[in-house]
Steps between C-alpha positions, in 0.01 A plus 500: 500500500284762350139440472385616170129659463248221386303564167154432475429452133184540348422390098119597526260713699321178617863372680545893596208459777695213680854635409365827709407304761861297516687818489276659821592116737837529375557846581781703324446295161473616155174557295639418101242505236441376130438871331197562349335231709573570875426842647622675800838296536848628617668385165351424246686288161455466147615118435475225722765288504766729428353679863532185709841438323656830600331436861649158523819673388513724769441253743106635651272216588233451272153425590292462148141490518465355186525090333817367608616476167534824459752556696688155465540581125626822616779436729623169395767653294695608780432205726913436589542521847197411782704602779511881364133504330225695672178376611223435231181433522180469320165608630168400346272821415220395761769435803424159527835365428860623595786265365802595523722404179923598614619565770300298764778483729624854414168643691245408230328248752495738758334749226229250400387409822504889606300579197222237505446581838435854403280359222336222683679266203693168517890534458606234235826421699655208345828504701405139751637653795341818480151326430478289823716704734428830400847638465792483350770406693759630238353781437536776794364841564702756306849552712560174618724224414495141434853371587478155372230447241566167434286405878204667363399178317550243777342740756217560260509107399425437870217727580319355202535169623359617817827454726538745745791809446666647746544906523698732685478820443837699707424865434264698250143443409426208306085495494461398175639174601175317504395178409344185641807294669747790596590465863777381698578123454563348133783300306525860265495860647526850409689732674444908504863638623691818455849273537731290299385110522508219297195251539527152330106408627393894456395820281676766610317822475649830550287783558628865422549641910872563484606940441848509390638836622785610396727805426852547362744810389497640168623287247502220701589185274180256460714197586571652821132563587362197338771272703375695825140414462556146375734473811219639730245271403678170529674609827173514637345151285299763282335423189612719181139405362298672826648858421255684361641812470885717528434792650692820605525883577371708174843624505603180340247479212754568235756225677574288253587220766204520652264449145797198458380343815172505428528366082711210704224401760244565213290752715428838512696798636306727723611850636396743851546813546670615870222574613353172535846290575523774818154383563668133577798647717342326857511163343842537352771234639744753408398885469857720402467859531774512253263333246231752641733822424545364118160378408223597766443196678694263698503182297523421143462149491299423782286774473401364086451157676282617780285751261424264207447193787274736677357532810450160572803376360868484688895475455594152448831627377655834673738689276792292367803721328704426189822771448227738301149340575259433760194218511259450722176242505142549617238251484140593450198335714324436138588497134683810378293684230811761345247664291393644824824612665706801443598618147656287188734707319360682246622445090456752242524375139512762253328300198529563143169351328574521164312658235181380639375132385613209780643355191726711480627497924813344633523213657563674817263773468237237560702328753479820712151617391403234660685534799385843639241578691424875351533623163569864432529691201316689221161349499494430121816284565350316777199401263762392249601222753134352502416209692890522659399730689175327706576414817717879546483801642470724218622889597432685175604814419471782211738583226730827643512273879797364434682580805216473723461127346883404601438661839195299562655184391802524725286605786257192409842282507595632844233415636607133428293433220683398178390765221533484147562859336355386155639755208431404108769382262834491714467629842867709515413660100286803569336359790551463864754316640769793453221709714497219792901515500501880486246488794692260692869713405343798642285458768670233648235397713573223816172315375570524116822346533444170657307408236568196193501732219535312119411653181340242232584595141212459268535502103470893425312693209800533337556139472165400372466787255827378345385156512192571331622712261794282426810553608591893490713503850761248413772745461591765722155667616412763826178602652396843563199595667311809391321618768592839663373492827805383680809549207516812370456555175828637376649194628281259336557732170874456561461109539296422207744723291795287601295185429456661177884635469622083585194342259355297767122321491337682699193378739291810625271443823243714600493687134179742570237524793208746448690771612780436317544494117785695408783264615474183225470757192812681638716184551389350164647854356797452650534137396393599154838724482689188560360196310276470191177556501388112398626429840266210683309584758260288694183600656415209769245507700318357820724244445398137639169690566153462317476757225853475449681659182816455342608792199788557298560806324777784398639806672351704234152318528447532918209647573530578843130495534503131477703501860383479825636410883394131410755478207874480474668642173833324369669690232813290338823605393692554156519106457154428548295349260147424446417205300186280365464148615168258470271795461651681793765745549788486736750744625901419627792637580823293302790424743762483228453132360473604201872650477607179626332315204683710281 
């Protein structure tokens, strides 16, 4: 399960002082601030609630210093499901009080008692259990698993009472385990195990120690691999819920039956190079040198197991073989941390923004903004996200960069990170994702190819300009851009004539730049000897963006020097029509209704 960065929130510069000092104990956390009254924070946001909502959202634990009602009234609109919501919890400005609000069970607690320790507070911990033992029995460190939840109550029933509860802990680490009446002799017990039980009078705790190695032939079918692991573990009275990780060769990072494995088990998949599987080869049950001769070291499977089990860990499970696939099981001396073993495999998303506003971004452009790790792109388009992009890696660059930017990011995703390549309006009109697939075509690079690649369409210039405008590109309609430094301009000539020669609307990106002025006045000739001049045009621009504009004109009334690199001009064909409607005008394009009303 990913951990998601905690976010200290801070409404005034009084609650900044103790939110500074909760974001130092907790180490790694977030410094948000109410602007214009908090200084010197990470992020900093305009409107309150609509900040903790789009936190909440994303799923980052909250800790508000600030009046609990604040943030009740805040995310109580999407309260739906408590077994998905994030930690919240409210902090009194002078430390003295920590209560957590949601998720108590879902680390909260564990947050509130960290964090008035740090602040020499009290913890309001309502949850009984957690109050008089200390812990919550249902509520493990991040990795492991409760196999039967319904025993937490009667086990937690009985400590409260005072009764004695038995534990046994079989393999891994279980120190947090502490509370007045754990030992070896009770009625209820909890047992810490790796393998497959059933207990009638017992919690069953598994804690993540199992390495799932594995490796398989190209195109291996998933079945085939998931039915070999499954196999392996209950062969050998393994639970599914102690795996913390798949792991293999880097070879196999692009396997789709490998990332199939893991999606099934519900961990991650983790990837070595050679290098380090070789560095297993004396503990492998079964080195091949024919496996050495193909990939550099002598075991697949068993050599992922060993590495991400590490040095104090061991086979439990020697390579088993399917017709295409091989598994293999290590167990780890303590709790498997897969944040901290080899490489994930990296994902590059291509994003298309929109015009700018977060209004105006797909579903799954926020979906994905809010999965990466690093941002890169222009730097003015990486403001435009705002506070979507706290928590990131921002990797800005200038306007001209464009293929150092797409280098950077695929670099950034082979490393194992998962990058977002942030363009504005769509990402594959004028922007970048035809510059990733061109790098990719060409170089061909071992690295670049084992990445997730996806390109996110985002609502383009185009499309808002028409939409604020009216509707001028509901007919037949092309886009030409207008910019000479990688077309020619005898070819661009040549395309806006046939636009011109076939009367299409016609949506021109990147009209003028300072060093270029001569292009729009030469197409709008051309178009000029093809359609009359009281042909719309709209001016639109920084669309979705403060300062925003949005002008219709003629063909014979452009003034050029009205256009710059921020606006997009859309000049309509010999159907369009401008109109007057409640004190505004509109522009559109007719379809041919009105020959069918005829």
């Amino acid at each position: 399960m990913e951990v998601k960065q905690i976010a200290v929130v801070a409404v005034t510069e009084a609650g900044a002082v103790t939110a500074r000092r909760i974001a130092t104990a907790l180490g790694g956390a977030e410094l948000h601030g109410r602007a214009g009254r908090v200084a010197d924070c990470e992020i900093a946001f305009a409107e309150t609630a609509e900040h903790l909502r789009r936190l909440f959202r994303l799923g980052r634990p909250i800790v508000g210093v600030c009046a609990a009602g604040i943030l009740i009234r805040a995310v109580a609109p999407l309260l739906a499901d408590k077994a998905a919501e994030p930690p919240v919890l409210a902090v009194s400005p002078d430390g003295a009080s920590v209560v957590p609000l949601l998720g108590g069970h879902h680390g909260a607690n564990r947050l509130a008692i960290r964090i008035a320790r740090a602040l020499d507070g009290h913890a309001a911990v309502t949850t009984a259990g957690d109050i008089a033992l200390g812990i919550a029995i249902d509520d493990p460190p991040d990795g492991w698993l409760v196999a039967n939840p319904e025993a937490a109550k009667p086990v937690a029933a009985a400590l409260l009472a005072g009764e004695p509860v038995r534990v046994e802990v079989e393999n891994g680490e279980a120190d947090w385990l502490t509370a007045a009446g754990l030992g070896e002799d009770g009625q209820w017990g909890i047992r810490v195990t790796d393998h497959a039980v059933e207990g009638d009078d017992e919690l069953i705790l598994h804690p993540p120690v199992l390495a799932l190695g594995v490796g398989c032939e190209r195109g291996t079918a998933a079945e085939e691999l998931v039915t070999l692991a499954r196999d392996a573990l209950a062969e050998a009275g393994l639970a599914e819920g102690a795996v913390a990780c798949v792991a293999s060769l880097d070879l196999k990072a692009d396997e789709p039956a490998v990332h199939a494995l893991a999606a099934e088990l519900k961990v991650p998949a983790r990837f070595f190079t050679p290098a380090v599987l070789e560095a297993e080869a004396p503990r492998l049950a079964n080195p091949s040198e024919l496996v050495f001769r193909e990939t550099g070291c002598h075991g697949v499977a068993e050599g992922a197991a060993l590495a991400a089990a590490g040095a104090d860990g061991a086979l439990v499970v020697p390579k088993v073989k399917s017709a295409r696939a091989t598994c293999a099981i290590g167990r780890a001396g303590h709790p498997i941390d897969p944040a901290r073993i080899g490489r994930a495999r990296g994902r590059l998303f291509v994003v298309g923004i929109g015009p700018g506003g977060d209004s105006w971004r797909t579903a799954e452009c926020s979906r994905v903004i809010a999965e990466a790790t690093d941002l890169v792109g222009y730097g003015l388009y990486l403001d435009l996200l705002g506070e979507a992009a706290c928590g990131k890696r921002r990797h800005d660059g200038a306007m001209g960069e464009e293929e150092a930017r797409a280098r950077l990011a695929l670099d950034l995703a082979a490393e194992g990170r998962d990058v977002a390549l942030v363009c504005s309006g769509d990402a594959g009109i004028y922007a970048l994702a035809t510059l990733v697939f061109e790098l990719l075509d060409r170089e061909k690079r071992t690295d670049w190819n084992r990445l997730e690649v996806a390109v996110v369409p985002g609502i383009s210039a185009l499309q808002a300009a028409a939409a604020r405008a009216g509707a001028l590109i509901n007919h037949d309609f092309c886009t030409i851009s207008l910019s000479d430094l990688l077309t020619p301009w005898e070819i661009i000539e040549r395309r806006v004539t046939a636009a011109a020669e076939g009367d299409f609307v016609v949506a021109f990106y990147n009209p003028v730049s300072q060093r270029r002025k001569s292009q729009l006045p030469a197409a709008m000739q051309i178009l000029l000897r093809h359609r009359a001049a009281t042909t719309p045009v709209v001016l639109a621009r920084n669309l979705g963006r403060p300062g925003e504009t949005v002008e219709i004109t003629s063909l014979a009334e452009l003034d050029p020097g009205q256009v710059d690199m921020l606006t997009i001009v859309l000049v309509g064909n010999a159907e369009s029509r401008a109109f007057a409607q409640a004190g505004r005008r509109w522009v559109y394009t007719p379809r041919g209704y009105a020959s069918k009303w005829s």
